[in-house]
N, C-alpha and C positions, 0 to 999 in steps of 0.2 A: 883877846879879840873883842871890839865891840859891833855890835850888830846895828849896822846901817839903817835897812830894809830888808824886808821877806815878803814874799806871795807863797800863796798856796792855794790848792786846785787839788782835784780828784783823780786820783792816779789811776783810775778805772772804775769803769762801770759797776755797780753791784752784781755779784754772782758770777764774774769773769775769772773764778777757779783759782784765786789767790788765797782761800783758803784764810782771808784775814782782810780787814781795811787800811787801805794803800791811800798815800796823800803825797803830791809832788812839791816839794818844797824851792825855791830858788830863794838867796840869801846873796845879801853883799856885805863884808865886813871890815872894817879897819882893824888890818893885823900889826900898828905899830908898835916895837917894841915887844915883838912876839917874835917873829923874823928878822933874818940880818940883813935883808933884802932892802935899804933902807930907798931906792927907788919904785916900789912896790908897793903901798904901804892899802892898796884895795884888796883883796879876794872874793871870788865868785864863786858859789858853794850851788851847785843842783844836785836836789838830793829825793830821794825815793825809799820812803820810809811804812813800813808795815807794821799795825797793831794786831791785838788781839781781834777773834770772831765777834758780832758784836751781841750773838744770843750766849746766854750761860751754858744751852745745849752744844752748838757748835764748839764751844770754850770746854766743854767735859770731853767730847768725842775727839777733839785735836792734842786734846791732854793726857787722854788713853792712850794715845796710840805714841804719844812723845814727838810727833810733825814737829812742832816750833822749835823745840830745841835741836831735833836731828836740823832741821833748817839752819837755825843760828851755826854750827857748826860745819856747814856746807861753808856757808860762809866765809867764816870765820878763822876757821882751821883749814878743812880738810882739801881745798881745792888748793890754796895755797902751796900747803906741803905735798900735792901732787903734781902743779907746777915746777916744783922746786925739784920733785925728784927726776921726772918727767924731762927736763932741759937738760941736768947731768946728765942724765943715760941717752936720751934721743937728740941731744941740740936743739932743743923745745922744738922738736917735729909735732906733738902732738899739744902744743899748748890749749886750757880750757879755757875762754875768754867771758868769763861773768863779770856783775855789776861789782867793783871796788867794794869792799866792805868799810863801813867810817866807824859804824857803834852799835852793839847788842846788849840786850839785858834777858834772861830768860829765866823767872821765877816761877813759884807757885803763883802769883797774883798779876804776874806784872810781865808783857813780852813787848818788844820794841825792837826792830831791824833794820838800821839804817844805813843805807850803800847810797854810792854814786848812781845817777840819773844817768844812763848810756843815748836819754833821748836827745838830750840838751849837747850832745855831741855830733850830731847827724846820725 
């Protein structure tokens, strides 16, 4: 894919309980030769991405506790496979409807969470 254009903007306020800073990205991309779709060849990417806290205090006490990573696997894994189970047994009576997971990283130095925008949907 090449990247067209992107904007970015502040996914919220400061101190609005994200626990991290958040940035709203919107992306357009030429997927030719990526996709078989060969009448397609634009993609529209809104995305809603979280870093680390931005004091080293914040970044020890969310690190104590393992937040980002239990995070990442909310994510990542775990709603998923409870969708998953959740549809066999109930006819997804009880579906969980969070933001699309796209890409995580969760190290000692380094955390990044990047899901689908549900705003840029209505």
């Amino acid at each position: 894919m090449t990247l067209i254009k992107s904007t970015g903007s502040a996914g919220a306020d400061p101190g609005n309980n994200f626990q991290a800073e958040v940035i709203k990205v919107a992306a357009e991309g030429d997927v030719r030769g990526v996709t078989s779709d060969s009448n397609n060849n634009h993609k529209y990417y809104n995305l809603f991405i979280k870093f680390l806290l931005g004091t080293a205090f914040q970044q020890q006490g969310a690190s104590m506790m393992n937040g980002h990573r239990r995070e990442l696997l909310i994510y990542s894994d775990i709603i998923a496979d409870l969708n998953d189970f959740q549809a066999k047994t109930s006819g997804d009576k009880y579906h969980i409807n969070i933001p699309e997971f796209v890409y995580g990283i969760c190290t000692d130095d380094d955390y990044v969470l990047v899901m689908k925008d549900l705003s840029a949907d209505g």
